[in-house]
VOSEKE-311509 format. One line per field, with one value per residue (C-alpha): residue in one letter; x, y, z; chain. Coordinates in nm, 4 decimals. Example, Ala and Ser with C-alpha at 12.3 -4.5 7.8 and 13.67 -1.06 7.14 Angstrom:
REM VOSEKE-311509
code <- [a:s] $
xx <- [1.2300:1.3670] $
yy <- [-0.4500:-0.1060] $
zz <- [0.7800:0.7140] $
unit <- [A:A] $
This chain:
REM VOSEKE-311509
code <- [x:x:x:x:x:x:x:x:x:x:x:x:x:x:x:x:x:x:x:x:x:x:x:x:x:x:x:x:x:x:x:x:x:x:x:x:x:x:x:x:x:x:x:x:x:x:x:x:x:x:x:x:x:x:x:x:x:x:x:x:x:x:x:x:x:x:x:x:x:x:x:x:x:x:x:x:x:x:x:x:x:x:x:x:x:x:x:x:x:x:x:x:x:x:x:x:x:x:x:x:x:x:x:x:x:x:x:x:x:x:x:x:x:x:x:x:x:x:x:x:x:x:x:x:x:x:x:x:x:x:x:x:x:x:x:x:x:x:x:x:x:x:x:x:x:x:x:x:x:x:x:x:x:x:x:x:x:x:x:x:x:x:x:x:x:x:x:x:x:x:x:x:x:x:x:x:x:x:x:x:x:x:x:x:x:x:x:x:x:x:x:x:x:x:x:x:x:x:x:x:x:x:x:x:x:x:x:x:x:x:x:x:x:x:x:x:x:x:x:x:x:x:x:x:x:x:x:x:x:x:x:x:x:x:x:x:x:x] $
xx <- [1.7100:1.8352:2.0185:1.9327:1.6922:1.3743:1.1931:0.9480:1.0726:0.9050:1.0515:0.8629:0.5430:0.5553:0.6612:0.9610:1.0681:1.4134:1.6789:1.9572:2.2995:2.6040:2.7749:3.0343:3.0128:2.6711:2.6756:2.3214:2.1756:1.9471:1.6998:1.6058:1.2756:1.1076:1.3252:1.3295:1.5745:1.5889:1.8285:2.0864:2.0373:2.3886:2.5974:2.4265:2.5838:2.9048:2.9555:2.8499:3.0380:3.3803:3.2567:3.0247:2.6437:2.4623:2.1229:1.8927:1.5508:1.2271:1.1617:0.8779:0.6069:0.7702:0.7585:0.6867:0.7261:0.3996:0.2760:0.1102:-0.1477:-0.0231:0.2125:0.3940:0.4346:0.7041:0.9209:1.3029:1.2307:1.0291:1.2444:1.5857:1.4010:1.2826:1.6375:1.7409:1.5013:1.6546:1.9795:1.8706:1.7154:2.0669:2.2401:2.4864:2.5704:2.6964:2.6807:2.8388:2.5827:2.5486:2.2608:2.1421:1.8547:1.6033:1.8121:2.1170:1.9226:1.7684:2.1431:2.2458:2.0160:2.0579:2.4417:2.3016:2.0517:2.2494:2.6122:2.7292:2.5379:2.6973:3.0550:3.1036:2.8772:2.9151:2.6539:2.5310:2.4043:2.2558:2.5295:2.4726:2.3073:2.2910:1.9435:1.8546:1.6938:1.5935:1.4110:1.2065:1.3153:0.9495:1.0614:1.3837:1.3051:1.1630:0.9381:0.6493:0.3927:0.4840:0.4467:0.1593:-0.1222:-0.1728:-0.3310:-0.2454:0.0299:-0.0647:-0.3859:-0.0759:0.1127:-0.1996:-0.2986:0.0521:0.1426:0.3463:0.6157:0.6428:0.7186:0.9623:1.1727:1.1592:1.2520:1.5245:1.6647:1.6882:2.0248:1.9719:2.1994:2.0805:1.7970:1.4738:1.2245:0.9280:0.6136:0.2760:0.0510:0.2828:0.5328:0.7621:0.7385:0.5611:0.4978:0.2266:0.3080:0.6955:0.9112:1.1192:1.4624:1.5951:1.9581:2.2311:2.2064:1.8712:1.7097:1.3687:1.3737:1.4637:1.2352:0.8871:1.0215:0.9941:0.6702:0.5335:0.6086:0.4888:0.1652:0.0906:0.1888:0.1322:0.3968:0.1876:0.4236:0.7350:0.5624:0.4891:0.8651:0.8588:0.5375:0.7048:1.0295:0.9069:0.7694:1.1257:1.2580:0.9923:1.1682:1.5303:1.5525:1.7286:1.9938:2.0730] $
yy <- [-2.7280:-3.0356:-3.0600:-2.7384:-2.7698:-2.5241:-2.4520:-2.1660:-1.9487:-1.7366:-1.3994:-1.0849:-1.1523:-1.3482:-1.6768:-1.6217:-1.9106:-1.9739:-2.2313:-2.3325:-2.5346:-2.6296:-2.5983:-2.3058:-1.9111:-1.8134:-1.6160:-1.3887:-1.3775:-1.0795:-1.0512:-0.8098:-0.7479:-0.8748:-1.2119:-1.4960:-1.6757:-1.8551:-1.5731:-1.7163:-2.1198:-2.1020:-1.9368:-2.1783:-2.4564:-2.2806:-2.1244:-2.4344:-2.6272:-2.4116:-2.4638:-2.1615:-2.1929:-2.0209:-1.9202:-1.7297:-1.5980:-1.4425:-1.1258:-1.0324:-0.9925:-1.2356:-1.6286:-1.8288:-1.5520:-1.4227:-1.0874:-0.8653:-0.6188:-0.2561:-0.0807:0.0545:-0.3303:-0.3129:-0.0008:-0.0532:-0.0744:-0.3748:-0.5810:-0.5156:-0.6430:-0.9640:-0.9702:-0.9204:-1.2336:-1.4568:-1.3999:-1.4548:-1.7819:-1.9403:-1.8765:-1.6599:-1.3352:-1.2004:-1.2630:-1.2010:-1.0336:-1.0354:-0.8357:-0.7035:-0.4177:-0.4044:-0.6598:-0.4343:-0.1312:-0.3261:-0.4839:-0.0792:-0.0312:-0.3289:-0.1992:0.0914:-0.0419:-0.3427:-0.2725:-0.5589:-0.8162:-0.7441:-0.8686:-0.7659:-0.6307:-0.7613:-0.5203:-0.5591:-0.2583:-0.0287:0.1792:0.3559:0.6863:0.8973:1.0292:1.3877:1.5818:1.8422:1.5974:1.2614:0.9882:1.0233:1.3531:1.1959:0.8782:0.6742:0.4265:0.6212:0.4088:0.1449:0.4298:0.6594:0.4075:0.1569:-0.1817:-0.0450:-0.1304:-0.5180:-0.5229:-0.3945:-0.6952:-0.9193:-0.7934:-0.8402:-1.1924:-1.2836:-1.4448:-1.1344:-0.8890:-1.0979:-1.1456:-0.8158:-0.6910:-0.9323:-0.8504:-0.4614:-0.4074:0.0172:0.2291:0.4536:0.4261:0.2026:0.4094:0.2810:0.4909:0.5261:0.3349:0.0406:0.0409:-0.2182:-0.1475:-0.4529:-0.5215:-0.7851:-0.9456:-0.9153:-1.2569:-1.1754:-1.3513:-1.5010:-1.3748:-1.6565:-1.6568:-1.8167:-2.0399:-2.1282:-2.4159:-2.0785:-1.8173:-2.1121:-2.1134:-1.7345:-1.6935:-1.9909:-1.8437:-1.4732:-1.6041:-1.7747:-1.5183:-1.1624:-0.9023:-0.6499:-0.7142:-0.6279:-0.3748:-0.2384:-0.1869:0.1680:0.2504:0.2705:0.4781:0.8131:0.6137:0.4952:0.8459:0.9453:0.6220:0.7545:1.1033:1.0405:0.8337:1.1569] $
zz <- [0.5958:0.6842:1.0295:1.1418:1.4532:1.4664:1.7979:1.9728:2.2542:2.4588:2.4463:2.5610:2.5608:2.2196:2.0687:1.8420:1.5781:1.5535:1.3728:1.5062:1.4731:1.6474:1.9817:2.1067:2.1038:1.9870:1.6734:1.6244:1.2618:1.2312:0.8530:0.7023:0.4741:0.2831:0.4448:0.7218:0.9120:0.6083:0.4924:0.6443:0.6217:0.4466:0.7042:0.9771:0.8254:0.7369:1.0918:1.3102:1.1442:1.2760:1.6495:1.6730:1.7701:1.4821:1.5855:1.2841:1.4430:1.2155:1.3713:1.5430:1.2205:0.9971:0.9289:1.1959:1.5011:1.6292:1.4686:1.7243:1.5273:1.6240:1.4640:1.8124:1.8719:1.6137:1.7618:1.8608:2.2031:2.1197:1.9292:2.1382:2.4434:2.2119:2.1290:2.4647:2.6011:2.2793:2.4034:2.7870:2.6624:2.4735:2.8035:2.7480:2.8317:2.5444:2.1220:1.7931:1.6149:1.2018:1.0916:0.7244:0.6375:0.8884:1.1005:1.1126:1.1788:1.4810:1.5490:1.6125:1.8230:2.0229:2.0332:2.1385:2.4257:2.5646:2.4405:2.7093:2.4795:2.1827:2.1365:1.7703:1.5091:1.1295:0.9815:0.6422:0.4115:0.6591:0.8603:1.1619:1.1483:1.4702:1.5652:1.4304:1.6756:1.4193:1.1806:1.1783:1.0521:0.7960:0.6313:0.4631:0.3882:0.0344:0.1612:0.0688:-0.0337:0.2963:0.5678:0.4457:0.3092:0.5495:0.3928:0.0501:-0.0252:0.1139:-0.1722:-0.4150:-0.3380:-0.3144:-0.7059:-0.8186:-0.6666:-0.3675:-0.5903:-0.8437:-0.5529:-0.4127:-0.7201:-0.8147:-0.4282:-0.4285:-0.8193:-0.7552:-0.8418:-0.8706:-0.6338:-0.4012:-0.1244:-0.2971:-0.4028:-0.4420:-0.6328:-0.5308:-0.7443:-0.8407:-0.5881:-0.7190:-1.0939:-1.2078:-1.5129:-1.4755:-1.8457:-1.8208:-1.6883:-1.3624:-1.3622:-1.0276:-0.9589:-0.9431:-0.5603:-0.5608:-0.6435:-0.7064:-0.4321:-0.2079:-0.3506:-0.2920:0.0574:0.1146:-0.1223:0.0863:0.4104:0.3357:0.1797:0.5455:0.7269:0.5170:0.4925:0.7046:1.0183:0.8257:0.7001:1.0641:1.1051:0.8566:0.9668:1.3191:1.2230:1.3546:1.6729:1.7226:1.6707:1.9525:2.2257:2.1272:2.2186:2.5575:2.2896:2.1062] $
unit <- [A:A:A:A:A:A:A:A:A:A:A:A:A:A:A:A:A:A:A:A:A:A:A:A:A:A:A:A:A:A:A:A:A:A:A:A:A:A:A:A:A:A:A:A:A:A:A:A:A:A:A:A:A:A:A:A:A:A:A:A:A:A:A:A:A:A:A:A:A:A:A:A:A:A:A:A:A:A:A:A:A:A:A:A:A:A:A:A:A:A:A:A:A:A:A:A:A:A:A:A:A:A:A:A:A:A:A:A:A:A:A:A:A:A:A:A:A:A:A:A:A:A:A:A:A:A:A:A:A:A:A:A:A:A:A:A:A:A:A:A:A:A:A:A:A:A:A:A:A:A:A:A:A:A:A:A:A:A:A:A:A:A:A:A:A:A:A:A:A:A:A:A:A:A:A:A:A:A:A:A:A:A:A:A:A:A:A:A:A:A:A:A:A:A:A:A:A:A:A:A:A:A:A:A:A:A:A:A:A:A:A:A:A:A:A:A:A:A:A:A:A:A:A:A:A:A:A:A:A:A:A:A:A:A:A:A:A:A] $
């Protein structure tokens, strides 16, 4: 990470990590799960270094950020208006956004929220879907295990090994919307050697298994157990 600055900033009632670089138009990295700012540590150095002020925070739950213990801590509402404060705190009115998974699901909202923040969206791998006032957001959705057995899935992940989990996560190459089963959610064979894909590298992957093994992934969790909650704080949105 070297030459990219890290500091805390109060932002809604919690301290948020972030890393930053460079001078000039702020450009807004946004992770995803199971990830950190760290995500992007490549596109900080490539975007500062054309004049833009790359900023990559961990959400609320993840890394370095504080993780609050409720799960309606971690509903839209919540993390546009720690977005919101971020972006109050750069000073500047307005940011390009670039946002994968979670991130870009929050990034939509945000667009949604506080449109006059947002001067362009890249979004990665998670369009925008309109709100369905006929169904929640629970009754169509894979993420079984994460959603209906609190603290479960967390002793899976303990029993399998932080580093396992997170090379299998990032190695899924099956399309379609993950589905993980109840039981052994990520299909882990506990015998069987996990290959890294080419884009990482095991210098990367310690940094992530380091991180998560600090912090837990219950708060990144929290963000699908709060999908139906964020259903709830949208309906005037539909």
């Amino acid at each position: 990470m070297e030459g990219i600055d890290h500091r805390i900033v109060s932002v809604n009632c919690i301290k948020m990590h972030i890393a930053e670089k460079g001078q000039g138009p702020v450009v807004l990295f946004l992770h995803g799960f199971p990830e950190l700012w760290y995500s992007w540590h490549h596109q900080i150095h490539a975007l500062s270094s054309l004049g833009y002020h790359a900023v990559a925070p961990d959400l609320r739950g993840f890394g370095d950020t504080e993780a609050p213990t409720s799960i309606t801590s971690y509903t839209c509402d919540h993390i546009v208006n720690d977005l919101v404060a971020l972006i109050d705190s750069l000073g500047v009115e307005q940011v390009f956004l670039v946002a994968h998974d979670w991130g870009a699901i929050m990034g939509w909202y945000l667009c949604l929220f506080k449109p006059e923040r947002v001067k362009a969206f890249v979004c990665l791998s998670v369009p925008f879907t309109p709100r369905s006032p006929q169904m929640k957001p629970m009754d169509r959705i894979f993420y079984e295990t994460a959603e209906t057995a609190p603290e479960e899935i967390e002793a899976e992940i303990a029993e399998l090994g932080t580093a396992n989990v997170l090379k299998t996560i990032f190695s899924i190459r099956k399309p379609g919307p993950p589905c993980f089963p109840k039981g052994n959610a990520f299909e882990i064979r506990t015998n069987a050697s996990i290959s890294l894909p080419s884009w990482l590298s095991e210098e990367e992957l310690t940094y992530y298994v380091t991180k998560f093994d600090q912090k837990g992934f219950t708060g990144g969790l929290n963000f699908y157990r709060a999908i139906d909650q964020n259903w709830e704080v949208t309906e005037k949105w539909t």
